[in-house]
C-alpha positions, 0 to 999 in steps of 0.5 A: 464461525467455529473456532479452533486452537491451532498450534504448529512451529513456524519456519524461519527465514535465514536471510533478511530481505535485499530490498530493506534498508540494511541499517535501521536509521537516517540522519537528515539535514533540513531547512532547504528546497529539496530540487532534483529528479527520481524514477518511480518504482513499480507499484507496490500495491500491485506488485505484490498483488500480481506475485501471489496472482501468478501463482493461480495459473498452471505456467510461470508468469514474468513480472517486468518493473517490479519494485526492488523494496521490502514487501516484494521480498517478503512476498517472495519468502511468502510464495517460497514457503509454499513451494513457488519458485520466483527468481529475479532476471534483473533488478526489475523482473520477477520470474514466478514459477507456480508449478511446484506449489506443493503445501497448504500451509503457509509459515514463514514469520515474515508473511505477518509483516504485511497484508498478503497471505490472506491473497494467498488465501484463495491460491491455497484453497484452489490447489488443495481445498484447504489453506493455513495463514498466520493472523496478520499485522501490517502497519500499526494505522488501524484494525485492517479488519479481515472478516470480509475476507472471510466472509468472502470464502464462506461465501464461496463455500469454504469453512474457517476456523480461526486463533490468536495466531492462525486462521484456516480454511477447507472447501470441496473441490470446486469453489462455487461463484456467488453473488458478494456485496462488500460493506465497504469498497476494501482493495484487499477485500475485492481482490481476495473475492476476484482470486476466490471467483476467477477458478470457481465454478459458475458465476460471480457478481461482486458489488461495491468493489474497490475500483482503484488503478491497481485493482483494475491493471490485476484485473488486466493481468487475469485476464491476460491469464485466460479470466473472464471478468466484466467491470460495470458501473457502479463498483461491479464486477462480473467473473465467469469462472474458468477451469485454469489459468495460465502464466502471463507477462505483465509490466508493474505500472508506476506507483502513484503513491511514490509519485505523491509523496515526492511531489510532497516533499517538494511542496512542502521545502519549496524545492523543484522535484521531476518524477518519471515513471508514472502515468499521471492519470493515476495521480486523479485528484491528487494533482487537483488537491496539489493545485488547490493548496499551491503546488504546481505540477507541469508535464514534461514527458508522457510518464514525467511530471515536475512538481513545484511551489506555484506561489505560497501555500494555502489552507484546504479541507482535505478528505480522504476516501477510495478511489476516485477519493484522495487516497490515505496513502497520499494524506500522510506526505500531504500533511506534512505540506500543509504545516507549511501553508498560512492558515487552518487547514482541515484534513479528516481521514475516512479509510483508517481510524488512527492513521493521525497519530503520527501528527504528535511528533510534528507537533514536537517540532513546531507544527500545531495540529489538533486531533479530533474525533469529530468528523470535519467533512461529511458523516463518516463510518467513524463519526461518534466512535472515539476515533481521533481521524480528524485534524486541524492543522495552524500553520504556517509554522516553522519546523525544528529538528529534535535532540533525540532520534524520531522512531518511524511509526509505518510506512506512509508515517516514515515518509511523512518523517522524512518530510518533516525532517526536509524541512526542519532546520538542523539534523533529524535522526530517523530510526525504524527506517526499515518500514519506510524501505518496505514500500520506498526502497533504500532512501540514501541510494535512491535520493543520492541524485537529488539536493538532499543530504540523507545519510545513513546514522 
């Protein structure tokens, strides 16, 4: 790979996002069952996914219950910088217009806030031949590598040249489809490849893909746009490429994640949670785990289900991987759960070698986990690497509040806090909140129907 010293002024952004929460702390009093309902938002796994999709297409897309939350607003700064014109109808419905995409280069400093520029990637290179990303950063949970990223585009005949701030592609006119087999199933990865080969010419096998529900309504979503694209057993996925793409409609499923974390949250207090919004195939496994630690869970409507404690908690081996696994975004929440049930529970994380390290301020309340950087289930990628991925966890234990205000260390990690800080007696002050609304929206607003004293600090 060549490299190269790429040095350009970035453009700033004057507003800040409306989905952040515009103050960067809560105060949260503990130590009773959190019992109420809540609507689930959009995915944002796959909303800001389908925002940069749509701009592969040559007509406007609309986007109907998408997330009012962070990343969708620096999503919307993003695909702003390069020309597209997205505007919201209402509160839930995005429309995008790609027709006046008119640079190669993307500079607003937000884009480094989250993993989507290099989706905008393959849009780039697409309309110019050529494309201009910042290097990325994101939450804090491990490397997030992007050189399957980039070795997707040189395989599909781009060249890149990367620096410490920027990394930059050509390509010849017409991407040519090829045959790409990822190492590891990434979400982020098999996207970029599926934005890479829906416009290239020829055909393009993709094998050991990511196969989670949100890669598969995309895929849905492309073809709805005029893509020919096969999903086979086995992590395969088959794209004809086509000459051009149109703009859709596309409806955000629930955001299974979301779903988790409240189900959590009521786990762990003892509260009596119900949770619209979301199709509870896409939980999978979650709801087995649920179960098998003491939570109960009943379906009360086609897109409801109520979350509950179905008697006392009890200790689990807990192993995440990607989908069908129990996925890492629900482990964080769940741990929380798990310091509440009597016994050792082990949890070992497969997909981020350091998203444990929010465990160390549990500890400062009351919890008693251990990190290790031995695998506790089966071989990992990460096993004799000096990763502290896995975690025993002795409870159950009672939870305090501290004196001194708990800074949020990433998303999933904030909402971990948030928890913690439902069960913990006494008043919790969480700053850094602005990472929990990128993918949870304003907290105090949204948890306002629930029995839950969340306010701002």
């Amino acid at each position: 790979m060549r490299v190269k010293k790429l040095r350009r002024p970035l453009a700033l952004r004057p507003n800040p996002p409306h989905g952040m929460a515009m103050t960067t702390s809560y105060s949260i009093e503990g130590g009773r069952p959190v019992k109420g309902e809540i609507t689930c938002y959009g995915a944002k796994n796959f909303a800001t996914k389908a925002m940069v999709a749509a701009c592969l297409g040559n007509s406007p897309t609309i986007l109907t219950n998408v997330p009012p939350i962070g990343d969708v607003d620096i999503t919307m700064g993003l695909l702003r910088s390069v020309g597209v014109a997205v505007t919201w109808h209402d509160d839930k419905t995005l429309h995008i217009d790609p027709s006046g995409l008119n640079t190669s280069r993307v500079s607003t400093p937000d884009s480094r806030s989250n993993r989507i520029p290099i989706l905008l990637l393959p849009v780039l290179l697409h309309r110019f031949g050529e494309a201009e990303i910042p290097r990325l950063d994101g939450c804090d949970i491990g490397k997030r590598r992007i050189d399957i990223h980039e070795s997707a585009a040189e395989a599909f005949g781009a060249t890149i040249e990367v620096d410490r701030e920027h990394m930059a592609a050509k390509a010849p006119k017409k991407l040519k489809g090829t045959h790409f087999a990822l190492h590891y199933p990434s979400v982020g990865a098999t996207e970029t490849c599926l934005f890479l080969a829906v416009l290239a010419r020829g055909t393009t096998i993709i094998a050991n893909a990511a196969i989670e529900p949100e890669i598969i309504h995309l895929v849905t979503m492309l073809r709805a746009m005029g893509a020919v694209i096969f999903v086979s057993p086995g992590r395969e996925i088959r794209i004809e490429g086509v000459a051009s793409l149109q703009g859709t409609t596309m409806h955000c499923l629930g955001d299974r994640i979301e779903a988790a974390s409240w189900a959590s949250l009521a786990g762990a207090t003892g509260g009596d949670l119900t949770v619209h919004g979301i199709q509870p195939e896409t939980l999978n496994n979650f709801l087995a785990y649920y179960r098998q630690v003491g939570g109960g869970f009943e379906l009360v409507g086609p897109q409801s289900l109520r979350f509950f404690r179905a008697g006392p908690l009890q200790p689990i081996l807990l192993e995440t991987d990607v989908y069908p696994g129990f996925a890492t975004d629900w482990q964080q929440p769940f741990v929380v759960m798990l310091t509440q049930a009597d016994g050792v529970s082990a949890v070992h994380e497969t997909v981020y070698e350091d998203r444990l390290g929010f465990t160390h301020s549990l500890n400062d309340m009351g919890a008693k986990i251990q990190l290790s950087t031995e695998c506790v289930g089966k071989p990992c990628r990460f096993q004799h690497k000096g990763h502290f991925h896995s975690a025993l966890i002795m409870g159950a234990t009672p939870l305090k509040a501290l004196a001194a205000p708990l800074e949020v260390p990433d998303l999933r990690g904030g909402l971990a806090y948030v928890i913690a800080a439902a069960v913990a007696e006494g008043t919790t002050v969480l700053t850094g909140v602005q990472k929990i609304s990128r993918g949870y929206g304003d907290l105090v607003k949204r948890l306002n129907g629930m029995d839950f004293n969340i306010n701002y600090a």
